[in-house]
FIROLO-749497 format. One line per field, with one value per residue (C-alpha): x, z, y; residue number from 1. Coordinates in pm, 1 decimal, always signed. Last residue first. Layout:
N
c1	c(X	...)
c3	c(Z	...)
c2	c(Y	...)
seq	c(NUM	...)
% end
This chain:
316
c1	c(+2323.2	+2049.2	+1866.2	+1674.2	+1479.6	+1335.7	+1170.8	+1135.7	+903.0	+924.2	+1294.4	+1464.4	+1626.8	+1562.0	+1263.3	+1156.1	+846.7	+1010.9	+809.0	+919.7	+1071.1	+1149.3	+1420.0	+1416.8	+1492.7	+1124.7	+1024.1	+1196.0	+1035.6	+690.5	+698.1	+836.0	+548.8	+307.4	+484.4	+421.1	+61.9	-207.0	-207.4	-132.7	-272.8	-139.4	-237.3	-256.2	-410.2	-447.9	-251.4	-145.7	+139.5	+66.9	-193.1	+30.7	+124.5	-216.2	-220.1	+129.6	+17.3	+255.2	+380.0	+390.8	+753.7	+1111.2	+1238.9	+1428.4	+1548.0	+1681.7	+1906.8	+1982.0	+2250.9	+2262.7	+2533.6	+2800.5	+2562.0	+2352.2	+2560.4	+2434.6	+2311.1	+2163.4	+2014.3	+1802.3	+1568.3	+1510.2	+1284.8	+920.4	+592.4	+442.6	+407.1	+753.6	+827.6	+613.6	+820.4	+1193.4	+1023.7	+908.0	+1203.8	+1428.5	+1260.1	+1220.3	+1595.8	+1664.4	+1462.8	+1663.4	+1988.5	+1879.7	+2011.6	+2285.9	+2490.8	+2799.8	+2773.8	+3058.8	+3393.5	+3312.5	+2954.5	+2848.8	+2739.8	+2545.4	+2363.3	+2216.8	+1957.4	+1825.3	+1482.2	+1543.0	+1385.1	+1472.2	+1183.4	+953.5	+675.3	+647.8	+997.5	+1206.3	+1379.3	+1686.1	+1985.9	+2066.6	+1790.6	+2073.3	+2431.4	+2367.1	+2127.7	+2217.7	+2571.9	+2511.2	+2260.3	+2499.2	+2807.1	+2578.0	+2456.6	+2840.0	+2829.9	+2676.3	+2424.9	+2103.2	+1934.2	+1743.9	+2063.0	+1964.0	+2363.7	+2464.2	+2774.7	+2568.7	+2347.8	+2048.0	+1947.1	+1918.6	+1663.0	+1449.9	+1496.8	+1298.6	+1019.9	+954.2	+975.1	+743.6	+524.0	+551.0	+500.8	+158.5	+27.6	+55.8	-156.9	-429.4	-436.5	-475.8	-737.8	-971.1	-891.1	-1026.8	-1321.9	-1475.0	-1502.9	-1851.7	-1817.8	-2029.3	-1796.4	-1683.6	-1572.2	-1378.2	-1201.3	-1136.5	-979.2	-737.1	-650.5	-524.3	-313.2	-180.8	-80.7	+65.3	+350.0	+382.9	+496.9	+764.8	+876.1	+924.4	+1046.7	+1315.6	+1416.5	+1426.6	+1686.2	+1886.3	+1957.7	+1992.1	+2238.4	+2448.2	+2508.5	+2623.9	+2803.4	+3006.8	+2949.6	+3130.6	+3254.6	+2910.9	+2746.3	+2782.7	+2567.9	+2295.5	+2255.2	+2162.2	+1948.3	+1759.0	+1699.4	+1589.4	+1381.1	+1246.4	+1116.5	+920.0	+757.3	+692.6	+515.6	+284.3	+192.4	+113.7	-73.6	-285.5	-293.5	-430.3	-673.8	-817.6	-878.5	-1034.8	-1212.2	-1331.5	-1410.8	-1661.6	-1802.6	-1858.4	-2021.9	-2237.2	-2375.9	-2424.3	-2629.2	-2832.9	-2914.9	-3038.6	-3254.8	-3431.2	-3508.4	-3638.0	-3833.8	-4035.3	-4051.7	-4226.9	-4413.3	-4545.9	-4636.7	-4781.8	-5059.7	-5130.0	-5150.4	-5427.5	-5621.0	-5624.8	-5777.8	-6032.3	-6138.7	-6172.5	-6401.2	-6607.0	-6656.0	-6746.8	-7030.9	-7178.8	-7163.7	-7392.2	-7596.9	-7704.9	-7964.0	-7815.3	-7760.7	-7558.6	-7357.9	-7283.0	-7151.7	-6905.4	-6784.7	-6732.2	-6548.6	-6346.7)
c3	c(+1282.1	+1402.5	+1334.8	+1563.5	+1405.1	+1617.9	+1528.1	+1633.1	+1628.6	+1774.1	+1720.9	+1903.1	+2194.6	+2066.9	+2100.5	+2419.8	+2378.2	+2061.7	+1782.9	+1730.3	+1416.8	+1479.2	+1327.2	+1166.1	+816.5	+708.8	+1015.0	+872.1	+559.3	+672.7	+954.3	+648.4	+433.1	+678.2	+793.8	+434.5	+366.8	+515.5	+186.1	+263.0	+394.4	+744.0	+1068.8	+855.5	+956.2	+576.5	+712.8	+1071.4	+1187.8	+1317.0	+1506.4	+1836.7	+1866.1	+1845.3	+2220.9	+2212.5	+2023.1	+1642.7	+1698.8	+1365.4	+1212.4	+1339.9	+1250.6	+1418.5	+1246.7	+1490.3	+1381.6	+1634.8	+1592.1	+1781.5	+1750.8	+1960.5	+2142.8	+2128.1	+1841.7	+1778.2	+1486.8	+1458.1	+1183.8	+1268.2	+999.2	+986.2	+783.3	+902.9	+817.7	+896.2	+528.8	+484.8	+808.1	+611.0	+293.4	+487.5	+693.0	+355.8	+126.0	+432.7	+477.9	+61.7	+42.3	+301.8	+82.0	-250.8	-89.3	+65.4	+330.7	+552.6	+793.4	+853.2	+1111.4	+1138.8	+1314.5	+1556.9	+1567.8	+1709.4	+1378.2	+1341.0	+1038.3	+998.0	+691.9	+619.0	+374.2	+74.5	+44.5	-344.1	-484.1	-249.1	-227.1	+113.4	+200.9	-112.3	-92.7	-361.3	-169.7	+10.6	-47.7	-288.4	-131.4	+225.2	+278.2	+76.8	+157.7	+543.0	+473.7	+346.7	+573.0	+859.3	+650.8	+634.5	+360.2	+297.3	-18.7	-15.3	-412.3	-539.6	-622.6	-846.9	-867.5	-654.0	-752.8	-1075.8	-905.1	-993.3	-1070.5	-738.9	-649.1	-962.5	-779.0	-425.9	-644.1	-840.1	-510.3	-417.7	-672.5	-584.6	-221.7	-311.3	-611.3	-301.5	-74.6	-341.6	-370.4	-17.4	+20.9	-233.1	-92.3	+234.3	+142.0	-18.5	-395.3	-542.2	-908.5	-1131.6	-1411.5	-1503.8	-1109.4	-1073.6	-1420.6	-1253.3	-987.8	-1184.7	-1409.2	-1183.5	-993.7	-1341.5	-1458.0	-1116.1	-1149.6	-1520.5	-1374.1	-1197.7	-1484.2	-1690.4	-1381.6	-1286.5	-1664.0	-1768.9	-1429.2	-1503.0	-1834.7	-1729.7	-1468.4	-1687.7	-1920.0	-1716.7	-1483.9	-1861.9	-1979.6	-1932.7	-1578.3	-1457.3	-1651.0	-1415.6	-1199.1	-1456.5	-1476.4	-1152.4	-1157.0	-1439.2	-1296.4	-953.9	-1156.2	-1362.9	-1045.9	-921.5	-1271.6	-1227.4	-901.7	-1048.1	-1326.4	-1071.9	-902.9	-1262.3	-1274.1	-947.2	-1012.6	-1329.5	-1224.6	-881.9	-1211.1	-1361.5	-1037.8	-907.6	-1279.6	-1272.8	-893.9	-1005.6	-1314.8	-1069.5	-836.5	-1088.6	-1218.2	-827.2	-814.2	-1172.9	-1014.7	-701.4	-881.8	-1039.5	-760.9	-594.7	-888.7	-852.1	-519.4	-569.9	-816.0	-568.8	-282.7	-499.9	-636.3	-280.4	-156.7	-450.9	-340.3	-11.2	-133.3	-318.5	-72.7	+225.4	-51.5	-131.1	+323.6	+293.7	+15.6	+145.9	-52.2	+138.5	-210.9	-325.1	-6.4	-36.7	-392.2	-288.6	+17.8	-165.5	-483.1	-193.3)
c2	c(-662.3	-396.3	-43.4	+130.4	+439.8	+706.6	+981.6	+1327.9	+1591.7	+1983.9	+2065.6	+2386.9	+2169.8	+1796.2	+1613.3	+1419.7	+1180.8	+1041.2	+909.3	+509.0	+276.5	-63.4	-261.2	-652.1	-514.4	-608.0	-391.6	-51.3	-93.1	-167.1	+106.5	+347.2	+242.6	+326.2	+651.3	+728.5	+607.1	+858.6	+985.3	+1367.2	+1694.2	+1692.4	+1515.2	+1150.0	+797.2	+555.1	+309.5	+297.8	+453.2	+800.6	+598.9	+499.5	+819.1	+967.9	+1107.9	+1241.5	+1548.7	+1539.7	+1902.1	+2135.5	+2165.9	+2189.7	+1851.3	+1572.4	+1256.6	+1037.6	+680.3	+484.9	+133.3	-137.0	-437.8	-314.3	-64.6	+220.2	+377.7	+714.4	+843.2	+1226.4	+1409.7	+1773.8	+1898.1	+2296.6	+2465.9	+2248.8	+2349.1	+2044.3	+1936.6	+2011.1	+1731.6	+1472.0	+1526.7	+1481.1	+1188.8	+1020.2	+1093.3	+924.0	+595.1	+619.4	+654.4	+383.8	+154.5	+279.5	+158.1	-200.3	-314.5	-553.0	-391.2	-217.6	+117.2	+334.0	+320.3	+653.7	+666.8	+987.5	+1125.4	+1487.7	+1629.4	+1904.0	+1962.5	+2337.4	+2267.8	+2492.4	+2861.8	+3010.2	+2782.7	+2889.1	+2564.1	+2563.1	+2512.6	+2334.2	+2025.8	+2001.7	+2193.7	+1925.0	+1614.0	+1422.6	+1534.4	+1592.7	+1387.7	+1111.7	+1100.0	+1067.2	+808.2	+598.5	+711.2	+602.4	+297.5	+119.6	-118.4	-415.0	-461.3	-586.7	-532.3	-268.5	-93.5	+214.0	+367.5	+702.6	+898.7	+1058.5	+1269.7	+1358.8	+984.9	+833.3	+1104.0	+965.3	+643.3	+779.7	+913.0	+582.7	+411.2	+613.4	+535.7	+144.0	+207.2	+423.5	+108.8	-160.1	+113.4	+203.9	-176.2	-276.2	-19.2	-159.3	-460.4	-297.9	-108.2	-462.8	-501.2	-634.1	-760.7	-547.3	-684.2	-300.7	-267.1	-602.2	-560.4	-212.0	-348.9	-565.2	-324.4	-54.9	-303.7	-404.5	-56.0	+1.1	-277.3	-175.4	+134.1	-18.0	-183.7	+142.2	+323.8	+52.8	+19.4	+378.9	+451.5	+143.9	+295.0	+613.5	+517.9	+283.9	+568.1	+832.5	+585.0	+470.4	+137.7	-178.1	-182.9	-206.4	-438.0	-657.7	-414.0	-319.3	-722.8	-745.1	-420.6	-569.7	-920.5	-773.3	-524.9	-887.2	-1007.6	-754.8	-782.1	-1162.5	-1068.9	-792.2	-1012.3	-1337.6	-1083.7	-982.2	-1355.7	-1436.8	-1120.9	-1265.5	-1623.2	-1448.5	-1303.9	-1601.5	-1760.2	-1506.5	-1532.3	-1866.3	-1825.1	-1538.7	-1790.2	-2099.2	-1824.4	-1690.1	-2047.8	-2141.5	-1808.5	-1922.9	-2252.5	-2121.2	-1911.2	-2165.5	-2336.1	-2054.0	-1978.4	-2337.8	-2304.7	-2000.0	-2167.0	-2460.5	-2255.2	-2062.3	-2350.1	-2514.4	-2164.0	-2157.5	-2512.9	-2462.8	-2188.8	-2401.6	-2655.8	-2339.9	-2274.4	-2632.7	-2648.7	-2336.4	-2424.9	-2804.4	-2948.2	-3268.9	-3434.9	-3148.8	-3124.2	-3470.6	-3450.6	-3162.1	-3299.8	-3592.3	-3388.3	-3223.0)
seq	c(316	315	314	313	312	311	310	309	308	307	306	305	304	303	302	301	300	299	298	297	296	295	294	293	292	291	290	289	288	287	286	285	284	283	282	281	280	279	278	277	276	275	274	273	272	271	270	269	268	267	266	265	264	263	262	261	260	259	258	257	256	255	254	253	252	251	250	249	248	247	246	245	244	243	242	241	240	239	238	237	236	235	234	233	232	231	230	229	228	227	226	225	224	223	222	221	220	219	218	217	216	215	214	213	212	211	210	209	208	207	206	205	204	203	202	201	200	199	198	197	196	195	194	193	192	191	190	189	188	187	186	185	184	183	182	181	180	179	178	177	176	175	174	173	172	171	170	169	168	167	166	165	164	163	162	161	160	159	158	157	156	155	154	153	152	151	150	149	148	147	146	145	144	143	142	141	140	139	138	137	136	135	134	133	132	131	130	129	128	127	126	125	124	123	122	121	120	119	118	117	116	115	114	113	112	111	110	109	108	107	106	105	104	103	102	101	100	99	98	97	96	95	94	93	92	91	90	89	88	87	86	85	84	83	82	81	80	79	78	77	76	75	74	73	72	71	70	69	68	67	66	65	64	63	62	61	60	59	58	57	56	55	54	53	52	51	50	49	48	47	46	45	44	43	42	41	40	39	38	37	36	35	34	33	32	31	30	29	28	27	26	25	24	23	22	21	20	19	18	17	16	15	14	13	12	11	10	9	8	7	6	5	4	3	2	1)
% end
């Protein structure tokens, strides 16, 4: 450009002088934004070292707030094993309150560090997706209905807070409950002198002995029972019937507000409701029913007077 420059001078040239000058001005520009470009390609790299610490410091966070929530699962198992050898050593009274401030008080602490967790994430500015957000609001559900199911446990004194497998036979199980936990406790539309009528019918002759857990069967059956008051339901209808040596059906009928064949295959699905709840019941109860190897079904034919039904297959 000097050259250019130097000839056009000698030439007398204006017009080439002029085009020089404005090469010039261009190459001054580029030269200019190049540098701001670097310069901001620097600061961009720095932003991105800083959002990656702090991506790690709180996946630190959440594997410890997890590692929390496990350790607490951990210490209920703990507490109801030593609530059982304990047993013989305390009065039922006494070893069910006991049992029944432990499992709350850890449960709870199960919820307190879900809550913490995400809001860590939120007051960090840390993005959070729909579905972990999601996942959590579903982890901290089960864990508050398992509150609900063991404050059942505690109205009467004949039932202990178990959260371990026992064996036993789950048609007299569930048999008990019903009749002597949700009887007479389950009000209709909120009329506390209208309770939810329960029949029960058993065609199982020897009973049914299998592996579970006490206080999962009670949230199966707190779920159904609160999903058919929701419907409208006054009547619930309880039938087992032995399919075969080593199959078991369990159908819980009610008299509320038809579930339209069309969504059948939805009713399960997290976060899907036709009533006024969470979505998260029949969720729970597919969960439940699936960890103990069964499978849970709405019936297409409901019984004479009932308008829903369920299924529930149990096997050994």
């Amino acid at each position: 450009m000097s050259n250019l420059s130097r000839i056009a001078s000698k030439a007398d040239n204006p017009e080439l002088l002029d085009e020089v000058r404005k090469i010039e001005d261009k190459l001054s520009a580029y030269s200019l934004a190049t540098k701001d470009a670097e310069e901001e390609a620097k600061k961009e790299k720095e932003r991105r070292k800083l959002a990656e610490k702090i991506a790690k410091e709180e996946a630190e966070k959440a594997r410890k707030a997890e590692e929390e929530a496990r350790e607490q699962r951990e210490k209920t198992e703990h507490v109801t094993k030593q609530s059982i050898f304990l047993r013989s050593m305390v009065t039922t009274d006494i070893q069910n309150i006991v049992s029944l401030h432990h499992h709350i008080g850890i449960a709870a602490g199960t919820i307190e560090n879900y809550v913490r967790s995400v809001s860590t994430k939120i007051r960090s500015g840390q993005a959070i997706t729909a579905d972990n957000f999601l996942r959590v609001l579903d982890e901290i559900s089960f864990v508050a209905r398992q509150i609900s199911a063991t404050t059942r446990f505690a109205t009467k004194a004949n039932f202990n807070l178990e959260a371990e497998l026992v064996q036993q036979d789950i048609c007299e199980y569930i048999e008990e409950y019903v009749i002597n936990i949700c009887s007479g406790l389950v009000k209709v539309n909120k009329d506390v002198h209208t309770n939810l009528n329960f029949k029960w019918i058993s065609n199982v002759d020897e009973g049914f002995v299998i592996k579970f857990r006490p206080l999962e069967i009670a949230m199966i059956l707190d779920s159904l029972i609160s999903n058919a008051v929701k419907a409208g339901a006054k009547n619930m209808l309880l039938t087992v019937d032995q399919l075969e040596k080593n199959s078991l059906v369990l159908k819980v009928a009610n008299d509320g507000s038809l579930i339209p064949m069309g969504i059948k295959n939805n009713i399960f699905d997290m976060g899907f409701t036709t009533t006024k709840g969470s979505g998260l019941g029949l969720h729970h109860v597919r969960n439940i029913v699936s960890g103990m190897k069964g499978e849970i079904t709405l019936s297409e034919n409901s019984p004479k007077g009932m308008n829903v039904e369920f299924l529930i297959k149990f096997t050994r």
